[in-house]
N, C-alpha and C positions, 0 to 999 in steps of 0.2 A: 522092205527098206533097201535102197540102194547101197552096194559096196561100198565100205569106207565111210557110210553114215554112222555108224555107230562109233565108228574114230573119233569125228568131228564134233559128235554127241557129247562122249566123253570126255573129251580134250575140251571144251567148251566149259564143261559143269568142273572141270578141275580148275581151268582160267576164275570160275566166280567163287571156287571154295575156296582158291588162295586170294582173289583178291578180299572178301570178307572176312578169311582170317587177318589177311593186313590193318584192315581195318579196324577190326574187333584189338587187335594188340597195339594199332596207333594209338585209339580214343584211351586204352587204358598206363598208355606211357605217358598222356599227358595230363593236368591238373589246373587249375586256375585258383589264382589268387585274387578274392574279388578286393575293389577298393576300402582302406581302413581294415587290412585284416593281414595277419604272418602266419604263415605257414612254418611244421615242422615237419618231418618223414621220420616214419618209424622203420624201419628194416628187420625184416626176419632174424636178421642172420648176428650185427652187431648193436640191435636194437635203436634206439632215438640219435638219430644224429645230429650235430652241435651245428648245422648250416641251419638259418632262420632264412625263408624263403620269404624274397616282400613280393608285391602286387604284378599280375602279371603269368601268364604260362610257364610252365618249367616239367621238366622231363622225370618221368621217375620207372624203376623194372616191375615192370604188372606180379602180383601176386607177393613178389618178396619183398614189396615196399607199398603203403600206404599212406596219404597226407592226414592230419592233423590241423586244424582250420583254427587260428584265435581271433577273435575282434581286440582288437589294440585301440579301439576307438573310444574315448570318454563316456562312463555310464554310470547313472547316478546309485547312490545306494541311500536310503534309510532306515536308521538305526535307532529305536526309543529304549531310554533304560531310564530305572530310576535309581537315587543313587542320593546320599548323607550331604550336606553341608557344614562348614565345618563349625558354625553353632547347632548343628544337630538338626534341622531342619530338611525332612524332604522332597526331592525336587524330582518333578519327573521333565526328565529333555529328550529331545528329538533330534539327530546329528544327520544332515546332509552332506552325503562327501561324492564327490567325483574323483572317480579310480580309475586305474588301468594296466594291465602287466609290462613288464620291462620289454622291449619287444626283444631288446638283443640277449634276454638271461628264458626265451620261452622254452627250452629244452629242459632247461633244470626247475623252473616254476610246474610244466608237465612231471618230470620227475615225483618230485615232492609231494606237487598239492593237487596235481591231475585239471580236467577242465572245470570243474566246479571252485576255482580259487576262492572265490568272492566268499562263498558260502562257510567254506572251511576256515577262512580266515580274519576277512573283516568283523564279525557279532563278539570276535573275543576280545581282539583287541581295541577296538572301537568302544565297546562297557568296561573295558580296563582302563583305557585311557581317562573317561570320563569318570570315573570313578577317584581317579588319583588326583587329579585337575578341580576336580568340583566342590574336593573337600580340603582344601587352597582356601577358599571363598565362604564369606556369610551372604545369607539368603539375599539380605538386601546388594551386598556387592555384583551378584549377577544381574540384577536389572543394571546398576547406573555404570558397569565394566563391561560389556557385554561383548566388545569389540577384542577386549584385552584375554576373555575367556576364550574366545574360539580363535585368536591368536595360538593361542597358547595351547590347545586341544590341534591345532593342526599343526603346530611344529615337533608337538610329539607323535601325533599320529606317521608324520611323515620317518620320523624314524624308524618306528616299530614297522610298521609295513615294508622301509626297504631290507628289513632283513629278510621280507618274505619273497624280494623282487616285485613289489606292484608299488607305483606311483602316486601321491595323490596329489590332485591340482586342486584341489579347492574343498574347503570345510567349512558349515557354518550351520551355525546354530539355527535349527526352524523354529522351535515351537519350545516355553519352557515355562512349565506352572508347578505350581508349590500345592503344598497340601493343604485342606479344608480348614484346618486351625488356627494354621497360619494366614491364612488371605484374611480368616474372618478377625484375625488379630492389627492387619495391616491396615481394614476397613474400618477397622475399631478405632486405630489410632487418627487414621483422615480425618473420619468425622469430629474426633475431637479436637485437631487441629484448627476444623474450619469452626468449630463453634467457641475456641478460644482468640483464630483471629474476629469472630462476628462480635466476642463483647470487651475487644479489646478496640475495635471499633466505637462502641458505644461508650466505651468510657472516653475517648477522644473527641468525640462529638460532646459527651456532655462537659468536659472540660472547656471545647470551643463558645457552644453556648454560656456556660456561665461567664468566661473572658467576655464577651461580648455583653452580657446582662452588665458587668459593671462596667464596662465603655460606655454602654449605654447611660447608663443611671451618672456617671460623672458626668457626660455630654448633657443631661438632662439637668444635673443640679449645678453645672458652671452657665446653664442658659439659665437658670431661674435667677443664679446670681447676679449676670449682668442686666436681667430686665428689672430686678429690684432697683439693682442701680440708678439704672436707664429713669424708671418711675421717681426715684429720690432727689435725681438730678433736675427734670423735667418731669413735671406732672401733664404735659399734654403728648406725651409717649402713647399714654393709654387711648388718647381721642385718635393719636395716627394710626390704631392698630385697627380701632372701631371701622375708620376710615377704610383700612384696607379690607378687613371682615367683608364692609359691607358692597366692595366694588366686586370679593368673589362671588356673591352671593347673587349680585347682580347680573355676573356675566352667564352663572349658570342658570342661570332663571331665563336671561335672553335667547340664550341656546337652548329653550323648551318647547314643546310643540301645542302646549299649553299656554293660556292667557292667564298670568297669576296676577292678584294684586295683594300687595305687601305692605306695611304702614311702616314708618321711618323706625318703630320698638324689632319688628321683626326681622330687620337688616339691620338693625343695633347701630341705628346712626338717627339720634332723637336732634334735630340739628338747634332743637333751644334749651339743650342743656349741654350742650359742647362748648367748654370753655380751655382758650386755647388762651396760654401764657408767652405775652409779648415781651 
């Protein structure tokens, strides 16, 4: 080895152990906050500190400081309970809510409830809520109110949760059936409904019909009356009826595809006994 190679050896591999230490201490001063998400830092020494870090690189002391990652981005939760109405009737529902931590209270939400919030604290108060809300209401009012119940389960929701610091944007009811006795009591009552509108039909019908029988029968006995008349008045009423009898008789016989012959008895037009009063 040439003089002085060993210098340059040396001084070479010290040049690449200090620049990878550089390195190795850059990459771990920095952190990223990916989009939809805040950062908190914990510190060795004064533990979680109160800066909420939003989207974006930022600096932190390798070893005595570590990041903390939340998603602050809307995520749905459901939650089924079953739970009393307030005629005593049970109902089991199904509660859809979109949540999300306060971004600017996430030091003390970590404090408290750590990363697991959701778990720790939506199931209790979410089967509380609806538990107090639902027994408000009789079984039939939650179909024909339905709008006015998850009103009203999300404006207390959103209370109880902000004492937890988490947000909620939207609550609604998914899914909500009642028990076996009860539905088959509700099927019970339809069908009798329709079978009281079906003969409350019939009795209107037959009421129509009979109004009609006697329209009928007066149209029928003020026409016998006037052709008494008509006949007392004039006795050759009877020969113009004959007359007309036998012109129908006639016309549908011509419109036959049939060759009929008829004698003046069978077209009811006998023409030497038609005696017509002048």
């Amino acid at each position: 080895m040439p003089p002085g190679g060993g210098r340059a050896a040396g001084g070479l591999g010290g040049v690449l152990a200090a620049a990878g230490l550089g390195i190795y201490t850059l990459s771990n001063c920095l952190f990223n906050v990916e989009g939809g998400h805040r950062a908190i830092v914990f510190n060795r020494v004064v533990g979680i500190k109160e800066n909420v870090y939003e989207e974006g690189t930022h600096l932190m002391v390798p070893w005595f400081e570590r990041p903390i990652i939340y998603d602050v981005r809307l995520r749905p939760q459901q939650i089924s309970s079953a739970t009393g109405t307030r005629d005593l009737q049970t109902v089991n529902i199904t509660l859809r809510v979109l949540s999300r931590p306060k971004p600017n209270k996430l030091p003390e939400v970590y404090r408290t409830l750590g990363m697991n919030y959701e778990q720790r604290v939506l199931p209790s108060i979410i089967t509380e809520t609806l538990k107090s809300v639902i027994a408000q209401y009789n079984a039939s009012q939650l179909l024909t109110m339905r709008e006015s119940v998850s009103a009203e389960v999300m404006r207390r929701l959103k209370t109880r949760a902000s004492y937890f610091n988490i947000e909620m944007d939207d609550v609604s009811i998914k899914e909500l059936t009642f028990g076996k006795d009860y539905t088959q009591a509700v099927e019970s009552k339809q069908v009798a409904q329709q079978e009281a509108e079906r003969a409350k039909f019939y009795v209107e019908r037959a009421e129509q019909e009979k109004k009609s029988a006697i329209i009928r029968a007066q149209g029928e006995a003020q026409s016998a009356k006037l052709i008494g008349q008509a006949i007392a008045n004039n006795p050759s009423f009877i020969t113009l009826r004959k007359i007309e009898a036998a012109r129908h008789i006639g016309n549908i016989i011509a419109r036959s595809n049939n060759r009929v012959f008829l004698n003046t008895d069978s077209l009811l037009l006998n023409l030497s006994e038609l005696q017509i009063k002048k």
